[in-house]
LUMGUKE-173835 format. One record per residue (C-alpha): residue in one letter; x, y, z negated. Coordinates in steps of 0.1 Angstrom, whole numbers, plus 2048, in hexadecimal, padded with zeros to 3 digits. Layout:
N
AXYZ ...
//
This chain:
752
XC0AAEB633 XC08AC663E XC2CABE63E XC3FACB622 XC63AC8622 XC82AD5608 XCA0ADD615 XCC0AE85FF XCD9AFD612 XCFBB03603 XD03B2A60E XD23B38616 XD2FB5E618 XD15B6C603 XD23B8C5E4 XD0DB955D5 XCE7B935CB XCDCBA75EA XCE6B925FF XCD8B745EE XCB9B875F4 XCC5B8D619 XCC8B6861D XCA4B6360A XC93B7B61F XC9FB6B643 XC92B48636 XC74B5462F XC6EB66650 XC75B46662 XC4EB3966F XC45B16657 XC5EB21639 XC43B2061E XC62B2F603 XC83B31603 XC95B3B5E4 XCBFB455E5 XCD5B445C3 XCF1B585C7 XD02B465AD XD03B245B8 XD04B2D5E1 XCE3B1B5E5 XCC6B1F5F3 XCA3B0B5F1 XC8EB0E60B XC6AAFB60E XC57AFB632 XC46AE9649 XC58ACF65D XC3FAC7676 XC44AF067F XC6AAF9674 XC89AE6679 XCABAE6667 XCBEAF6680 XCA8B15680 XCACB1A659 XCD0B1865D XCCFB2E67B XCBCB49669 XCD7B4B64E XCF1B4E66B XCE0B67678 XCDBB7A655 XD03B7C656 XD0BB5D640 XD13B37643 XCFAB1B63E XCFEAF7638 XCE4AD662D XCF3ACC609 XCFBAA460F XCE6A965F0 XCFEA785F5 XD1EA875F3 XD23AA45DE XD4AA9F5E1 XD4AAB3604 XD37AD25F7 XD51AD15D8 XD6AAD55F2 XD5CAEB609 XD59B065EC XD80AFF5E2 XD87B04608 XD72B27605 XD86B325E2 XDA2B285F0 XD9DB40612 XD95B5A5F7 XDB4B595E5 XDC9B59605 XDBCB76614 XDBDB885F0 XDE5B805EE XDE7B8B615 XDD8BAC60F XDF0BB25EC XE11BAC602 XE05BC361A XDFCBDB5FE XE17BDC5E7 XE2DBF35FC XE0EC0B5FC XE12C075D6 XE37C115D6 XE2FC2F5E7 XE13C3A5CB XE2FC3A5B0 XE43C4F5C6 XE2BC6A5C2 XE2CC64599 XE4FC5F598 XE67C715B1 XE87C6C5A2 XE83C415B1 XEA6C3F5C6 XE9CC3C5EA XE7BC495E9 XE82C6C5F9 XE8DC5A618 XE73C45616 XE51C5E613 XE51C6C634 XE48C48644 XE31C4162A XE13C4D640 XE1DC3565E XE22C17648 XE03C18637 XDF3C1A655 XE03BFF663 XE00BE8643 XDD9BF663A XDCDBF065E XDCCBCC65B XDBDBC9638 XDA2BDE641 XD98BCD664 XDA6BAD661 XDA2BA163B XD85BB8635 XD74BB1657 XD5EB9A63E XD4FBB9630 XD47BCB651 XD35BA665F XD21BA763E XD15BCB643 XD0BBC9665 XCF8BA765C XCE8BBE643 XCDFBDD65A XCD0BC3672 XCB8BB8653 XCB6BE064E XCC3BDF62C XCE5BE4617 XCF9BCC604 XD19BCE5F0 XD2EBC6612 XD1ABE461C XD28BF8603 XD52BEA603 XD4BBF3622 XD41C15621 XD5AC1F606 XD7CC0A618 XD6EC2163C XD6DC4062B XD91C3F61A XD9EC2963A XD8FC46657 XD95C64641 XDBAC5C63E XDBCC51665 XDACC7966D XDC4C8A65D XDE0C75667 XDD4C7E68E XDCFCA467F XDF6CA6671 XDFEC94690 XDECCAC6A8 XDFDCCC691 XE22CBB68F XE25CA26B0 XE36C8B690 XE2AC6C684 XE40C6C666 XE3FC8C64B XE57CA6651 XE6DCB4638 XE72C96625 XE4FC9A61B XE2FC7C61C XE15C83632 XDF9C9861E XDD4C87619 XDDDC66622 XDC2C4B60C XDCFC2761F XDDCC1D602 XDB2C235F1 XDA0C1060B XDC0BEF609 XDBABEE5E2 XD97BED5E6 XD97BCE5FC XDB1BBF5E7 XD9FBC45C8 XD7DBB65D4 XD90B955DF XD9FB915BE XD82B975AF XD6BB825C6 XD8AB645C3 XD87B6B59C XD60B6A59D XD60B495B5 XD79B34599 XD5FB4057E XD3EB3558F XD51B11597 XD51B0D570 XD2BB1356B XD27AF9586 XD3BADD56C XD1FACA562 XD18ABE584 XD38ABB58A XD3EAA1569 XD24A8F574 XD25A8759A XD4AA7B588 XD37A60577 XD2CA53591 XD3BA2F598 XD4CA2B5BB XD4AA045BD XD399E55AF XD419C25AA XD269B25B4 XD2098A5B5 XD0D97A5D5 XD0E9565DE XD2294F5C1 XD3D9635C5 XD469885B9 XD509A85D2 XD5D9C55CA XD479DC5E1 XD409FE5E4 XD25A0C5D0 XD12A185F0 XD0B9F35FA XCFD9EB5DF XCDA9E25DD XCBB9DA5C6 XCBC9B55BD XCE29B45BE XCF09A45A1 XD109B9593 XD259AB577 XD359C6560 XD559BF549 XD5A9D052C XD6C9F2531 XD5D9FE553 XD42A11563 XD21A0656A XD17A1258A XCF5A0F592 XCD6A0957B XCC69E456E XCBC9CE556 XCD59B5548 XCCD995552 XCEE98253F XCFE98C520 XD039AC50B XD169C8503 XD189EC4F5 XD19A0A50F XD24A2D509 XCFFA3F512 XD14A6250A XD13A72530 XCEAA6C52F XCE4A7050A XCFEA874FC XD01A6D4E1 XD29A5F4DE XD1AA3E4CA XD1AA214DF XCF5A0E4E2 XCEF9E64E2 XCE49D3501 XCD49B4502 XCC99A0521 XCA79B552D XCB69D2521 XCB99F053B XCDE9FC543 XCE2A1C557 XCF9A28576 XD17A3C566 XD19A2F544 XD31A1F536 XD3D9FA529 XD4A9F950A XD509D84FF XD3E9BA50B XD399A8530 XD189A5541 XD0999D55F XCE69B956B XCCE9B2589 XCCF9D859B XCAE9EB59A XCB7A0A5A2 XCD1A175C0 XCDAA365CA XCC5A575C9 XCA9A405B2 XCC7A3959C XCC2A50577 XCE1A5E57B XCDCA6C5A3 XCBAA79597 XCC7A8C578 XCE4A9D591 XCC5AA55A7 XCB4AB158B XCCFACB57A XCD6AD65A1 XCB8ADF5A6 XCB4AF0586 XCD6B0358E XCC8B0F5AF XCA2B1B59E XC99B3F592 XC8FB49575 XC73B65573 XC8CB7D563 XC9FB78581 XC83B8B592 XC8EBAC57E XCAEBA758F XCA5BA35B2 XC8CBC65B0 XCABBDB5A5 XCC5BC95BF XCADBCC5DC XCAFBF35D4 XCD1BF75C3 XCE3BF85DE XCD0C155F5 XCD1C285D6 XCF3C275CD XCFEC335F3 XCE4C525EB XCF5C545CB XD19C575DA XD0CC715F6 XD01C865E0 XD1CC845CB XD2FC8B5E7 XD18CA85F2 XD1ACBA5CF XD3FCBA5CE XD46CC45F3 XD29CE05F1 XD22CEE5D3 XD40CE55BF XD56CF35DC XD6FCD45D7 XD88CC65F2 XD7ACB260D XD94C955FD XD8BC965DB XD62C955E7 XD67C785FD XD7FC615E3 XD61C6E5CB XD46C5E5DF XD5EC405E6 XD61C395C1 XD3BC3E5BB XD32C245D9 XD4BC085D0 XD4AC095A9 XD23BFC5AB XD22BDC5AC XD00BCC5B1 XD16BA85AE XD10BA7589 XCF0BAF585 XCE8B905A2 XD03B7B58C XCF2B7F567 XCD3B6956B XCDFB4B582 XCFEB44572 XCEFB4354D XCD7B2A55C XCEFB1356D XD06B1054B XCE7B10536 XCDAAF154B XCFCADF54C XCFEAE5529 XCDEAD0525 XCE6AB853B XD04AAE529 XCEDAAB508 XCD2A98515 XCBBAB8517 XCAFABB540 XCA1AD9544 XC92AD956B XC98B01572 XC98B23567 XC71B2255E XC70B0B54A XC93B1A537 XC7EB3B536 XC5EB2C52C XC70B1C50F XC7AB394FF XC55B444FA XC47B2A4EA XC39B2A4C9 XC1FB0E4CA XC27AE34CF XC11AC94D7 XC22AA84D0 XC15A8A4DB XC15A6C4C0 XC1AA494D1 XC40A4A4E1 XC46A6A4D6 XC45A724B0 XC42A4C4AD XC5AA324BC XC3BA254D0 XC3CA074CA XC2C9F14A6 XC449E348C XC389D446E XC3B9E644D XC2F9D4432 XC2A9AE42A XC119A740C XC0C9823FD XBEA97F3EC XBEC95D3E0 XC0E9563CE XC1994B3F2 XC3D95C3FA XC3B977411 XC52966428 XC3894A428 XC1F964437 XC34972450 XC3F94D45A XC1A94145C XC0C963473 XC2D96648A XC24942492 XBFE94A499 XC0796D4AC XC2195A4C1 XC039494D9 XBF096E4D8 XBF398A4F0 XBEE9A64D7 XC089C24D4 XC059C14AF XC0F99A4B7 XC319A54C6 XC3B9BB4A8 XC3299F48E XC479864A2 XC649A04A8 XC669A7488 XC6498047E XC7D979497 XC97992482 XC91985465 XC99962472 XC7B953470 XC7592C46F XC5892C487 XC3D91447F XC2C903498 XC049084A4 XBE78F14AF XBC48F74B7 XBCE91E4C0 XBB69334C7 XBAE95C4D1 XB9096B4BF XB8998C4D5 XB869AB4BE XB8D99949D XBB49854A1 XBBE9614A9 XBB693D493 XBCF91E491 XBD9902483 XBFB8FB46E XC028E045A XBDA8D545E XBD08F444E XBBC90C463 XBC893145D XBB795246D XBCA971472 XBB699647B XBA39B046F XB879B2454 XB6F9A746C XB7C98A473 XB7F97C44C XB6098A445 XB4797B461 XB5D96146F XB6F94F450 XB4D95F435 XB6A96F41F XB6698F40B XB7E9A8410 XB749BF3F1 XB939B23DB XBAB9BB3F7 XB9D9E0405 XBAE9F33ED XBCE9E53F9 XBC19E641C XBB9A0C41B XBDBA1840B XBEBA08426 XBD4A16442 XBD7A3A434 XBF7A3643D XBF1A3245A XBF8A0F45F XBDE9F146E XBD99D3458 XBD39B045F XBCC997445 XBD6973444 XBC095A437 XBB5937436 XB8E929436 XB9492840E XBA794C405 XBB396B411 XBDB95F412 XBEC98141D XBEE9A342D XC079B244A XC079D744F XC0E9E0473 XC1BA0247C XC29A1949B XC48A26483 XC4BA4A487 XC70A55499 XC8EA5A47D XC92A7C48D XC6BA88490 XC68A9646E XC8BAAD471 XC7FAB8496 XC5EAC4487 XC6FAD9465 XC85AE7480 XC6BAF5490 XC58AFF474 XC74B1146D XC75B2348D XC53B2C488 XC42B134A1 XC21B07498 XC22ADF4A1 XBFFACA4A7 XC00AA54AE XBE6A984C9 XBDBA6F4C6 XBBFA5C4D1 XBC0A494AB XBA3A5548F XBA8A6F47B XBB8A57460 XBCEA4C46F XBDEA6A47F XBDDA7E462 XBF0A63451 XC0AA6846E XC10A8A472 XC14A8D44A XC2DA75451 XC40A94463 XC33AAD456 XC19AB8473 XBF9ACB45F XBE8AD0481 XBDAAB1491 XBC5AA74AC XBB9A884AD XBA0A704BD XBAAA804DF XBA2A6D501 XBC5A6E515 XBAEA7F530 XBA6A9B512 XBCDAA450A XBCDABB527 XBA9ACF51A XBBFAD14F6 XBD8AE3502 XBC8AF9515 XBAEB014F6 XBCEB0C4E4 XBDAB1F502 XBB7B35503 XBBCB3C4DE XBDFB524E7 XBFAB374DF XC17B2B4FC XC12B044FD XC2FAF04F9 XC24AC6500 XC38AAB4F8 XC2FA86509 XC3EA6C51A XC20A5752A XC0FA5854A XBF0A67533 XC02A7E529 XC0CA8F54E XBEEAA854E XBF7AB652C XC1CABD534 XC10ACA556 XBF5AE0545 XC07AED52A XC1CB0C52C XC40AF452B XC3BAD352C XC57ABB518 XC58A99528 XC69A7E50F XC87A66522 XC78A4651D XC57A4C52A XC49A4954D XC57A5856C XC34A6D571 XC39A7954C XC5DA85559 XC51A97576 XC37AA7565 XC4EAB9549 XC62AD3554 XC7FAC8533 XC8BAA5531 XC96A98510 XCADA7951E XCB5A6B4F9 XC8DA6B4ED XC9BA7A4CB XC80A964C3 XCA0AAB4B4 XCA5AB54D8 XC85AC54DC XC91AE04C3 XCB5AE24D3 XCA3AE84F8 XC92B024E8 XCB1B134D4 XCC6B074F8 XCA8B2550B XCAAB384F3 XCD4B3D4F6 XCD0B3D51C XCB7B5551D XCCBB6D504 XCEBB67519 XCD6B71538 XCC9B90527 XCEDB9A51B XCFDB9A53E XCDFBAC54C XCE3BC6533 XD0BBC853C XD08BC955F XCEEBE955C XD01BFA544 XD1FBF555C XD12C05575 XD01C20563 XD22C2D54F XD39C20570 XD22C3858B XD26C5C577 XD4CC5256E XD53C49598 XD3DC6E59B XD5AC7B584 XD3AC8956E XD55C8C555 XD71C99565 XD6ECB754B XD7EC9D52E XD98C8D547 XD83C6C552 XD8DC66575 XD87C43588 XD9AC425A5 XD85C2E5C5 XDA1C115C0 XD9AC0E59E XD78C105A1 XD77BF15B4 XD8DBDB59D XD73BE7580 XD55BD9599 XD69BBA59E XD6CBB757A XD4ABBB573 XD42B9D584 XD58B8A575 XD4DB9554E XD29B88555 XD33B64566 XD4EB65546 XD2AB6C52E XD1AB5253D XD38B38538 XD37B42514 XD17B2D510 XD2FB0B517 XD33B0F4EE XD0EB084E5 XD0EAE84D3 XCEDAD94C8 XCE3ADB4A5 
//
């Protein structure tokens, strides 16, 4: 396929999983679709082809055609679909409180065949018949014509869905009753009951319930699934709707959709930032919390990043835009948990195979229920007919096709709102398994970048005096150890000394002049060949230092060794507690590093990791993992470089870090936004509740069904358990809504 496109499709008019699969299997017929995938849960449907062969209007057409509504999700305004769905639950509730009016007479009558003694209701039971007629007609052509569309677009397909079987069950109780009202008309010439009497055999009242019960409980179903949806919802909030933005000295307020990169926008404090950039004038702190989960505000400084959707909390600055809207952090995370909300997971698979035969099987079900009571049981034609009723709309295939989606789009949203992206069901699935992660060191267990640790005078010289003497040397060098010595000079509010006569020594450090006296600053090397210095006096001190893990440079003049500066990439605060967790959970952890074995053993005891692999090439990380893979473990990788990508893609789930590179981010299918390793464990413990809470509702939507089916049969009529069809179809409708309510349930998992 030369031109691959992916096209989101918001679906309307789908209930259950079968048609979801309906939906899936049209798309998928259509000549270029290369897959198409439908979650019943969030309406959606992703479908990947080839544009060069298939065009919009077709997909769209083939989910017309399949019975159901289509339409392209606007990526830029997520507002209209919000309001499209309220439109839809609105329609629902509507047409549920039209078909209650017109049933609560029918209602009335029922009690007059419990209670006789109600004044009035002798004169009333003869025109029972005729005004259940009148008031069940409607319901069951008009409000439930939805049902009728949705099983002929499913005969068409040559299959069965739920509207096939509301359908089936309303028909039965709606026909039945119109027969034998034509029969006592045919016998009597009366369309009221004679002596005072109702009109024998009469079920309108069965097949109006039924339809009034499926609204409520489709109305009830449609206000739950808006709540798994929140965490979208929050954040397309965040999202700022203007910006005041300074060109040719002046300031506009404009709206956020004309803004573009290179703009400057001035922020005050208490407002919204609203696109991403780098501070350019003054500083601030800014309430990270929507991307980090994290309610303590962070410090900005001029060259500082600041993010679309955060928040100002105290100071005013001015940022040049680099980032506008879908490249903007905050679109791409909303893109991110959407499409994670509209993946499968592989258990969802389970689900599919028993809904694309659950429904076919429960019709043969209720016929030969029916059959045994009619012939061999020898009961009324009636009592069969409500029996088969009860047995075809008690099922309820909704649940089942409800369990796995809506655990996944709460269990993503929960993430998102903690700084944990998780980019679809597989991955959530995937992390469940694990028992086996590879971190890597630089960026990752370490802050990636050097800070100096220790300062050591050799020569009665105050260590001060040594830091003064090499932040003014490393200030001319290029070196990354000569940023962290000059950082860390610069806090400490350094005098800085000035330099003549500067020079770079390749492979050995830097020489310079200070106050006439030339001083050198490197590695052993450098004092022992270049200055003719022995080093035996210091190497004890030297190698404690380096097996910690730490690089030393030594300061001298041409006459004596004047001082040493240990130079280390600091392990993270919250590396050691991330790896105990795990420990704890009984995951092995390894670290992988291109550094000698010295060195990383030094840092991983740091942490606590026993298993290390060291001296790997970046190009090697990927062959690691897959060695431990062949030896029977599921590969967990940690990174957050571009050398990292192959690992994360190789590995059985691949755990990108926030800060690192956008091709380190694509390649991990989990996103840890705050780069605090503490979050690896709570992904894994976030799966793990998911996957339980997807487990749970798959267990109580088949144990539904198989206790609901032999009570509908009236199996155990023998001890008094009787389920009348109207009932039956409030318990389906109730069904539905106890999974979606499970799912919810995981909006209480905190991290930690």
């Amino acid at each position: 396929m030369n031109n691959k496109t992916k096209l989101n499709l918001s679906l309307s008019g789908m209930h259950c999983a079968s048609c979801a699969l309906i939906i899936e299997r049209s798309l998928n017929k259509v000549e270029g679709v290369k897959e198409a995938h439908t979650n019943f849960a969030a309406e959606k449907a992703t479908v990947i082809y080839d544009g060069s062969v298939v065009k919009e209007s077709a997909l769209i057409d083939a989910v017309k055609k399949a019975g159901y509504q289509a339409y392209v999700v606007d990526e830029k305004d997520a507002q209209t679909e919000v309001v499209r769905r309220k439109k839809e639950t609105s329609a629902l509730f509507y047409s549920f409180v039209i078909s209650l009016v017109l049933s609560i007479p029918m209602i009335f009558f029922m009690l007059l065949n419990f209670i006789p003694g109600i004044p009035g209701g002798m004169s009333i039971l003869p025109f029972a018949g005729i005004v259940s007629f009148v008031l069940a007609t409607p319901i069951q052509f008009v409000i439930g014509a939805r049902f009728y569309r949705g099983m002929w677009a499913a005969l068409r397909l040559k299959t069965f869905n739920m509207d096939s079987l509301i359908a089936i069950g309303t028909s039965v109780a709606y026909f039945y009753s119109v027969a034998n009202y034509i029969s006592y008309y045919l016998a009597t010439k009366s369309i009221i009951g004679l002596g005072g009497e109702m009109i024998p055999e009469l079920y309108f009242e069965t097949a109006a319930f039924l339809i009034t019960f499926v609204l409520l409980g489709k109305w009830l179903e449609g206000q739950a699934k808006s709540h798994t949806s929140d965490a979208i919802k929050k954040l397309a909030n965040l999202q700022a709707k203007t910006a005041r933005v300074l060109r040719n000295g002046k300031t506009f307020d404009v709206a956020i959709d004309t803004v573009i990169k290179g703009d400057i926008v001035f922020v005050r404090p208490g407002e919204k930032i609203p696109v991403d950039g780098i501070i350019i004038e003054g500083s601030s702190a800014i309430d990270e919390s929507m991307l980090t989960g994290e309610s303590l505000p962070v410090e900005k400084q001029i060259n500082d990043t600041v993010t679309g959707g955060t928040m100002n909390r105290m100071g005013s600055f001015e940022f040049k835009v680099t980032r506008v809207g879908a490249e903007t952090k905050l679109a791409r995370i909303i893109k991110l948990v959407e499409d994670a909300q509209g993946s499968k997971a592989p258990i969802q698979d389970f689900a599919d195979t028993i809904s694309a035969y659950f429904v076919p099987t429960v019709i043969g079900i209720a016929l030969l229920t029916f059959i045994v009571w009619y012939f061999f049981l020898g009961a009324t034609l009636s009592f069969a007919l409500m029996t088969f009723t009860a047995v075809i709309v008690i099922a309820c295939p909704c649940a089942l096709g409800l369990a796995t989606p809506t655990a996944i789009m709460v269990g993503t949203g929960k993430g998102a709102e903690n700084g944990i992206l998780i980019k679809g069901g597989e991955p959530l699935e995937e992390a469940c398994k694990i028992n086996t992660i590879v971190f890597d060191k630089t960026g990752t267990l370490t802050k990636g970048t050097p800070e100096v640790t220790d300062i050591i005078s050799l020569n009665g010289d105050k260590t001060d005096e040594v830091l003064s003497i090499t932040a003014a040397l490393e200030k001319h060098s290029e070196h990354p150890l000569a940023e962290a010595i000059c950082e860390y000079a610069k806090k400490e509010k350094d005098s800085r000394k000035s330099v003549t006569d500067f020079k770079a020594l390749p492979g050995l450090g830097v020489r310079g002049q200070i106050d006439k006296v030339e001083y050198y600053f490197g590695n052993r090397k450098l004092v022992n060949t270049v200055i003719g210095l022995p080093t035996e006096k210091i190497n004890k001190k030297m190698n404690l230092l380096e097996e910690q893990g730490k690089t030393v440079m030594i300061l001298s003049s041409k006459k004596e060794i004047i001082g040493l500066i240990g130079v280390a990439d600091t392990v993270k605060k919250t590396s050691k507690e991330a790896i105990s967790r795990l420990k704890t959970m009984g995951i092995d952890t390894y670290m992988i590093t291109g550094d000698n074995e010295k060195t990383a053993r030094a840092i991983a005891a740091q942490v606590g990791i026993i298993n290390v692999l060291s001296e790997v090439l970046p190009e090697d990380k990927s062959e690691q993992v897959k060695r431990l893979q062949k030896s029977g473990k599921k590969v967990a990788m940690v990174g957050d470089g571009i050398n990292d990508a192959p690992a994360l893609a190789q590995a059985d789930l691949g755990i990108a870090m926030g800060s690192g590179t956008d091709v380190a981010m694509e390649s991990g299918g989990i996103v840890i936004v705050k780069n605090d390793l503490t979050d690896v464990v709570n992904a894994i413990n976030l799966s793990k509740a998911t996957i339980a809470k997807i487990k749970q509702n798959m267990f109580f939507a088949l144990i539904y069904n198989v206790l609901g089916i032999p009570i509908a049969a009236r199996v155990l009529m023998g001890v008094g358990i009787i389920l009348k069809p109207e009932l039956a179809g409030l318990a389906m409708a109730l069904s539905s809504i106890s999974v979606v309510s499970n799912s919810l349930l995981l909006n209480r998992w905190k991290k930690g």
